[in-house]
C-alpha positions in Angstrom: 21.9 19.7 -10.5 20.6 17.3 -7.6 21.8 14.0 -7.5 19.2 11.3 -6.7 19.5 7.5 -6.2 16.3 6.2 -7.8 15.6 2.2 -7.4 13.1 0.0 -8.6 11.9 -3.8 -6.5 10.8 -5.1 -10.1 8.6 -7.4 -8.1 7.5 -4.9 -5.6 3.6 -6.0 -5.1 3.3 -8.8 -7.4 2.0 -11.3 -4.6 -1.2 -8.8 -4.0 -3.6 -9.1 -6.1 -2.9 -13.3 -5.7 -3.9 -12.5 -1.8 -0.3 -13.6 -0.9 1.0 -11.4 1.9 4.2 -10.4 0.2 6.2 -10.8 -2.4 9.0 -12.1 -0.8 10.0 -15.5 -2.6 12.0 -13.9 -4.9 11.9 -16.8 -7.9 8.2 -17.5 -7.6 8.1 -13.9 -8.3 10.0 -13.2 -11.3 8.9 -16.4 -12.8 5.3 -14.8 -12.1 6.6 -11.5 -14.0 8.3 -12.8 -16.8 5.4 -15.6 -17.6 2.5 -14.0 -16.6 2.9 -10.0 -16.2 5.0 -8.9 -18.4 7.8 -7.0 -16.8 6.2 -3.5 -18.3 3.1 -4.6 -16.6 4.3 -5.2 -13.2 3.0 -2.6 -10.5 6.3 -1.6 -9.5 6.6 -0.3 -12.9 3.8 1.8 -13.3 4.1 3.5 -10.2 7.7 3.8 -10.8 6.2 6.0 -13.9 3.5 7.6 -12.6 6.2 9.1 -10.5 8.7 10.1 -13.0 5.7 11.5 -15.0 4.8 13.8 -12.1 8.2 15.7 -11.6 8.2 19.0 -12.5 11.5 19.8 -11.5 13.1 17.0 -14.1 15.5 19.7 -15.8 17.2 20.0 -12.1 18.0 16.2 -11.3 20.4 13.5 -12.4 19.0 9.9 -11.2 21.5 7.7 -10.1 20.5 4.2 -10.8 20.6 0.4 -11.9 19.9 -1.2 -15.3 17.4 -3.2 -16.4 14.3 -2.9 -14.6 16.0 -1.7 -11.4 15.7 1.6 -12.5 16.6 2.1 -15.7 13.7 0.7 -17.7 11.3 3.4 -15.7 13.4 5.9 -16.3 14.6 5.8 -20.7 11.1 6.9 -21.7 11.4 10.1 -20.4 13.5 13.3 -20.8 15.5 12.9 -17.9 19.0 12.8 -17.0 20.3 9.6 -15.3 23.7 7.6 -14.9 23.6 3.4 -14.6 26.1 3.1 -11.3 25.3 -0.8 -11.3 24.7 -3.6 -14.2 22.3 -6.0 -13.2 20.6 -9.2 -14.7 16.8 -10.0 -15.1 16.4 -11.3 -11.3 18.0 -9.6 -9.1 17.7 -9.1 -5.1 18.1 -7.4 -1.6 21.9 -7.0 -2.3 21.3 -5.6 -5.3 19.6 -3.0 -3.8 22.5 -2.5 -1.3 24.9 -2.6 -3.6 23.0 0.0 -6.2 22.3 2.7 -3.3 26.1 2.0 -2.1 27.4 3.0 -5.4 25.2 5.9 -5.9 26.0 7.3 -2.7 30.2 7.3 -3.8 28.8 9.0 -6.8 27.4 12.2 -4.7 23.6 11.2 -4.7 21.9 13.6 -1.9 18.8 10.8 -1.5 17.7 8.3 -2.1 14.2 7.3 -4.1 13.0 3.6 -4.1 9.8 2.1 -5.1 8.7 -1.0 -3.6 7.5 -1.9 0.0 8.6 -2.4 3.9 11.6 -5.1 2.6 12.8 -2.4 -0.1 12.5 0.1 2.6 14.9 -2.0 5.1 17.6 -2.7 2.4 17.5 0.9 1.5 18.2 2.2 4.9 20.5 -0.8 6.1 22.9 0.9 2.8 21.8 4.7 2.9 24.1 5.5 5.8 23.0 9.1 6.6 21.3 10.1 3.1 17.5 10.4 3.4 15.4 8.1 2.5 12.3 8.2 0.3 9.6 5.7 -0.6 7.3 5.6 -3.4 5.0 3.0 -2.4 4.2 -0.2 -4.7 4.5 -3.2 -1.9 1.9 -5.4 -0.7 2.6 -4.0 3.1 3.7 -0.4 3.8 3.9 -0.1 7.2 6.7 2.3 7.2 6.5 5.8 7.8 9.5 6.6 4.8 7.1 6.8 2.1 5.2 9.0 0.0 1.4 8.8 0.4 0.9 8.3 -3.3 3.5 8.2 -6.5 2.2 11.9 -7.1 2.9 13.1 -3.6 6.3 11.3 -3.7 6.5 13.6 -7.1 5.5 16.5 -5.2 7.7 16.3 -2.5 10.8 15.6 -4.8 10.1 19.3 -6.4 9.6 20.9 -3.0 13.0 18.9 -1.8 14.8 20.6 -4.9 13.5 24.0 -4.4 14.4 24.2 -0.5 11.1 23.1 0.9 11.0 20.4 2.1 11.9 19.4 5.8 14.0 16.8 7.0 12.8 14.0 9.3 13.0 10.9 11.1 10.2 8.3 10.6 10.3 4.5 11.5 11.1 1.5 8.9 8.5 -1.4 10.1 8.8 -5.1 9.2 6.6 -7.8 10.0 7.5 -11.1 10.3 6.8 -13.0 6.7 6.2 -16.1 8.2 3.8 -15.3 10.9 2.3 -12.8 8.8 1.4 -15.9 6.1 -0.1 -17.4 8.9 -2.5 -14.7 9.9 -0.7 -12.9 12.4 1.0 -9.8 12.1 4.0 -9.1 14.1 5.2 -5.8 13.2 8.8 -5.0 14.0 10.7 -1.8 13.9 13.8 -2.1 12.2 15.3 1.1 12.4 15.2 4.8 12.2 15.7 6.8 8.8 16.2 10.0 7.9 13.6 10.9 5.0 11.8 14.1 3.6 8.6 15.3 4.3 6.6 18.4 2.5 3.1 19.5 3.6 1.1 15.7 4.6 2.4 14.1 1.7 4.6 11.7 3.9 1.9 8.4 5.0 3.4 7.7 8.2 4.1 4.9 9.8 0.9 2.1 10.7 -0.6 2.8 14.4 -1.8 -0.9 16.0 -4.4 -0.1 19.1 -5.2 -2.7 21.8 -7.0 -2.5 25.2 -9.8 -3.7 26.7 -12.0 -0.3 25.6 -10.5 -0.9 21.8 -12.3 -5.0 21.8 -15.7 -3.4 23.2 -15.8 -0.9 20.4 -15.1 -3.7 17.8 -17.8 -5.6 19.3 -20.5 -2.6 19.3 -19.5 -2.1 15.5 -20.0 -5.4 14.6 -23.2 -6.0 16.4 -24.5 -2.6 14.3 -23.1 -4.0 11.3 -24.9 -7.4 11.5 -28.1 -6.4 12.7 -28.7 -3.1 10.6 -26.2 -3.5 7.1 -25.9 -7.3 6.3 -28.6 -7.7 3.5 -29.5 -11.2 1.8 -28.6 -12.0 -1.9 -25.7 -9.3 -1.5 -22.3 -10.5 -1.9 -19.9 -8.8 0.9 -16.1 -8.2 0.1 -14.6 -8.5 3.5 -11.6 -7.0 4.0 -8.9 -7.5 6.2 -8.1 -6.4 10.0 -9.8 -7.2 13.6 -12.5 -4.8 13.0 -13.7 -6.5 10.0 -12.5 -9.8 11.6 -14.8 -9.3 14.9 -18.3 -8.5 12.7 -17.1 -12.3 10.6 -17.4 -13.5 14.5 -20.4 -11.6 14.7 -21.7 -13.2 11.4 -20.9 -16.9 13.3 -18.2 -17.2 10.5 -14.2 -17.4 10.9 -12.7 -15.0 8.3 -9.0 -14.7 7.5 -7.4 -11.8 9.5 -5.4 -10.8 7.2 -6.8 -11.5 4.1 -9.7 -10.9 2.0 -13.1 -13.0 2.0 -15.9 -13.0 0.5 -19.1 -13.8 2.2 -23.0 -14.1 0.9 -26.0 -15.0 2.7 -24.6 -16.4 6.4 -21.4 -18.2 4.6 -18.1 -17.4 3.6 -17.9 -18.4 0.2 -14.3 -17.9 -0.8 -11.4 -17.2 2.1 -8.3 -15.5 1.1 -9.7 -14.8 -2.1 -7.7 -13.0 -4.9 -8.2 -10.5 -7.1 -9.7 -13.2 -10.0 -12.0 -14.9 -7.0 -13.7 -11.5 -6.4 -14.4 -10.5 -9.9 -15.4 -13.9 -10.7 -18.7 -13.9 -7.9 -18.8 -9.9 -8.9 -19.8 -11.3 -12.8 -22.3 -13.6 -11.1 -25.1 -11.8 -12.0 -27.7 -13.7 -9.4 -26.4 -11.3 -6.8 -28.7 -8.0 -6.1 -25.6 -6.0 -4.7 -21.9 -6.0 -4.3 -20.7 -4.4 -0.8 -17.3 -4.1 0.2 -16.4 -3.9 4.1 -13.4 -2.0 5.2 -11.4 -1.0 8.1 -8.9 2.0 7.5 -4.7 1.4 8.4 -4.1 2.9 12.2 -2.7 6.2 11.5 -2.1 6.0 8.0 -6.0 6.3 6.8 -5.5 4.2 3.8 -8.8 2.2 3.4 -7.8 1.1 -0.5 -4.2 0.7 -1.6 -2.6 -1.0 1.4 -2.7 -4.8 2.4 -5.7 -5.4 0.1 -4.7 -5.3 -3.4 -6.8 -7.5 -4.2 -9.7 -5.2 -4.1 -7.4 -4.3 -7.4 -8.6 -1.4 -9.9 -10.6 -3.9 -12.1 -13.0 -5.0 -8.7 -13.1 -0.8 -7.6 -14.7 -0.2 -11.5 -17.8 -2.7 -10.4 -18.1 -0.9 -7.1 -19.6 2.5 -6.1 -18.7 4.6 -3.5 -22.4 4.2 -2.2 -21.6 0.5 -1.7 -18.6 1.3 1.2 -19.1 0.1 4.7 -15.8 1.8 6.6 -15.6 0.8 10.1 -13.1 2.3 13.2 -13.0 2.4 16.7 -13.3 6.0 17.9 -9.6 5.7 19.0 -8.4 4.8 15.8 -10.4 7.1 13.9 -8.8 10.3 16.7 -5.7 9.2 15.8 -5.9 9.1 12.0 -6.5 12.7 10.6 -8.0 11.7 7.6 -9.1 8.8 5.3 -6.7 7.8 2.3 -7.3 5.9 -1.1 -4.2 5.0 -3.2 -5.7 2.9 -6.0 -3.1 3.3 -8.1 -6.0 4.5 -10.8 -6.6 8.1 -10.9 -9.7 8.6 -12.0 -10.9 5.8 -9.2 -8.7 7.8 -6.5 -11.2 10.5 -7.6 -14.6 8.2 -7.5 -14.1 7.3 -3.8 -12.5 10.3 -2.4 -14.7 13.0 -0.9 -16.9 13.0 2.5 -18.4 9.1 3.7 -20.0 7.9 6.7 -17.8 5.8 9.4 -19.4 3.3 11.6 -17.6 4.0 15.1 -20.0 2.2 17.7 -23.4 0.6 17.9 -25.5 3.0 15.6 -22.7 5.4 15.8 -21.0 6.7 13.0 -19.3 9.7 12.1 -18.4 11.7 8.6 -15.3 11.8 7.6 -13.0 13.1 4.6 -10.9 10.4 1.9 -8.4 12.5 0.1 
C-alpha cells in the first residue's frame, strides 16, 4: 500500500474566469465560493475528481490528507482508502497547506499530490522536504514544471509511479510577482527546485519566455500577416493574452491588455480584460457574422487553452469551432515547444480542438502542427 499526500487549494482558479490574474486574496475568494460557486462547483474540485476518477491503481493507495474541502470532500465519493492527518475549517490557507503535507510526511506518505496552481506549488515544496512533488493543475497560472499536463495524465502517472514506472526528476517551481503581474507585467521568478515524477510526456514542464531582437521582428511579421490577410469586419475577435497577440493589437492601432483577454470588433477594442460573462455576452449578440479567437501558445508548455486564459472557459469553447482558431508563434518558440496542448477541463471539448491546425509563424508563413 503507497502512501500519498493528496491536497486540495479549495480556491485554486476561482479568479479566472473573472479575468483576475490569480486567486490570491484569500477572503475575496472564499466569499466568492461560498456565495456564488458553491464549494462543489469550484474548479479545484472538479479537477480534484476528474483525478481521483482516473486512478486505476486505487486498491494500492492510502491518501493522506486534510478535511473539509482540503482534501477530503474530493476524496468520500469514491472507493478509496484515505486517513484525515489535519482538521481544518471552511477557509483555510498557505500554512495549512504546510502544516497538512508536514503531517503526512510523519505519517510515511512517499509524495505528495496537490491540486491548485504556482502558489500551491511553492507551499508544497517549501514543506515536502525531499518527497516528490506532484501537481494536478487547477490555478489561474501554471508556470511550473511540477505538474501533470492534465488531471488524467496526473492519474496516469500516479499508476505508472505505483507500478515502478515512473522516473524521478527535478523540474523548477516558478512564481511571478502578483502585484506586477495585476499590472500587466509578468515577472516570473524561480522559487526552487523539486523533486517530482515524470512518466512518458505527461509532465507539462516548466513556461519558456524568449526575447531578442530576431524574436520582436517575428512578432511584427505575424502581426502584419494577421492584420492584412485574417482581420475580417463584422467578426468579433477574442484576443488573448501574450506579446504575440499583444504586437498584432499594436498592429491593429489598439492597446490591448498583455496579459489579459480583449475583445475587439471592427478597428476597436470593445471590452479590455474581459471575463468569462463579457465574452459570452458579445458571443449572444447575434449582429456579429463570426466569432474568432486569437491565440498564442505558453513557451514550452504548448498549452493554447487551459493556462492564463480561463476565461475562454468551457461555456465560450461550446460557441467556438476549431475552424475559427488563429494560433500564432515565433518560429523559436514553436522549435522549442514539441507540440500544442489544450487542457479545457471539458473532455469532449479537449477532443473538438485537438488534432492537426495551421500556425502562423511569419509574414504568410505558417506551419502545421499537432494539439494533443
Amino acid at each position: 500500500m503507497k502512501k500519498i499526500a493528496f491536497i486540495v487549494n479549495p480556491i485554486a482558479g476561482l479568479g479566472g474566469p473573472l479575468g483576475l490574474k490569480g486567486s490570491d486574496n484569500i477572503q475575496l475568494m472564499f466569499n466568492l465560493l461560498f456565495s456564488e460557486i458553491g464549494p462543489e462547483n469550484s474548479r479545484a474540485q472538479k479537477r480534484a475528481k476528474q483525478f481521483i476518477s482516473r486512478i486505476m491503481e486505487k486498491d494500492k493507495i492510502e491518501f493522506l490528507t486534510a478535511s473539509n474541502l482540503m482534501g477530503e470532500a474530493s476524496l468520500k465519493d469514491f472507493n478509496i482508502k484515505y486517513k484525515i492527518v489535519h482538521q481544518v475549517g471552511d477557509l483555510t490557507g498557505p500554512e495549512d497547506t504546510c502544516v497538512a503535507v508536514s503531517k503526512a510526511i510523519c505519517e510515511g506518505a512517499e509524495l505528495v499530490v496537490f491540486v491548485g496552481g504556482d502558489g500551491t506549488a511553492r507551499d508544497v515544496a517549501t514543506a515536502s522536504e525531499d518527497i516528490p512533488i506532484l501537481g494536478v493543475p487547477a490555478g489561474v497560472k501554471i508556470f511550473s514544471g511540477v505538474f501533470a499536463a492534465t488531471p488524467r495524465d496526473a492519474a496516469k502517472i500516479i499508476d505508472a509511479w505505483i507500478r515502478g514506472e515512473a522516473e524521478i526528476v527535478e523540474e523548477e517551481v516558478m512564481d511571478v510577482d502578483e502585484e506586477a503581474y495585476k499590472k500587466n507585467r509578468l515577472t516570473v521568478r524561480l522559487y526552487s527546485l523539486a523533486k517530482t515524477i515524470k512518466y512518458k510526456r505527461m509532465l507539462q514542464g516548466s513556461k519558456g519566455i524568449f526575447h531578442g531582437p530576431q524574436e520582436e521582428e517575428e512578432k511584427k511579421a505575424i502581426a502584419k500577416y494577421v492584420a492584412e490577410e485574417k482581420i475580417e469586419r463584422n467578426t468579433l475577435y477574442i484576443l488573448g493574452p501574450g506579446s504575440t497577440v499583444a504586437a498584432l493589437a499594436k498592429m491593429l492601432g489598439v492597446d490591448k491588455t498583455l496579459l489579459g483577454v480583449d475583445l475587439y470588433i471592427d478597428g476597436e477594442i470593445v471590452v479590455k480584460d474581459a471575463a468569462e460573462r463579457d465574452i459570452i455576452y458579445y458571443i449572444n449578440n447575434k449582429k456579429y457574422s463570426r466569432v474568432k479567437l486569437v491565440l498564442s501558445p505558453v513557451g514550452r508548455q504548448g498549452f493554447i487553452l487551459g493556462r492564463g486564459n480561463l476565461q475562454i472557459s468551457p461555456k465560450v469553447l461550446q460557441k467556438i469551432s476549431k475552424e475559427d482558431l488563429i494560433v500564432v508563434a515565433t518560429k523559436r518558440k514553436l522549435r522549442e515547444t514539441p507540440f500544442l496542448r489544450v487542457d479545457t477541463g471539458d473532455e469532449e471539448l479537449d477532443k473538438k480542438f485537438s488534432g492537426y491546425i495551421r500556425v502562423i509563424t511569419g509574414y504568410r508563413e505558417e506551419c502545421v502542427v499537432k494539439v494533443q
